[in-house]
N, C-alpha and C positions, 0 to 999 in steps of 0.2 A: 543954218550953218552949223556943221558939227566942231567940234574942240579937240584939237592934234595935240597930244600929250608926248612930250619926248624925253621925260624917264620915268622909273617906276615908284608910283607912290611908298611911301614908309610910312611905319606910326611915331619915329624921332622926327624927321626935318621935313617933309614933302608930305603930310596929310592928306589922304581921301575925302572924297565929300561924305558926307552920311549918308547917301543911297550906295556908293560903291560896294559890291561885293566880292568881287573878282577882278583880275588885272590879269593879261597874257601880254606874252612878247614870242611870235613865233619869228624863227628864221631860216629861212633853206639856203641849206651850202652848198655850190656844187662841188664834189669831187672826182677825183678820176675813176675811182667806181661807180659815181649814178649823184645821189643826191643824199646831205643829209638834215633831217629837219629837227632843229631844237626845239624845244619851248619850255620858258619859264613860266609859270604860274604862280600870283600870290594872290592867297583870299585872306579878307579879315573877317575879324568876327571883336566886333567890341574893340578897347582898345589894341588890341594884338595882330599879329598877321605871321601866315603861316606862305613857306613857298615852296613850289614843289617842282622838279624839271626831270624834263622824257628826252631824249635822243633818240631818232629813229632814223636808221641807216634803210634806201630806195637804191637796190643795186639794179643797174641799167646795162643791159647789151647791146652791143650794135646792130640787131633784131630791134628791137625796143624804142631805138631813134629815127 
């Protein structure tokens, strides 16, 4: 049985376990041009944690659908 995490860990209030190294949260939006996909990314390293976020816009035609 795997373990659903439903927010993102922090090094103040919501600690990682010691093997974590990475966390993502991707999400697709549709919009009226196609689609767009977030994603947060936090890595730690020690006590710290570093996050990093990409938006990538998927424009779609009605060819396309």
């Amino acid at each position: 049985m795997s373990i659903h995490h439903t927010s993102l860990y922090n090094t103040d209030d919501n600690k990682p376990a010691s093997g974590v190294v990475k966390q993502e949260l991707i999400t697709y939006e549709q919009t009226e041009f196609g689609l767009k996909i977030a994603k947060l990314e936090r890595s730690f390293t020690g006590a710290e944690h570093t996050d990093s976020y990409t938006s990538t816009p998927i424009v779609l035609t009605p060819s396309d659908i």
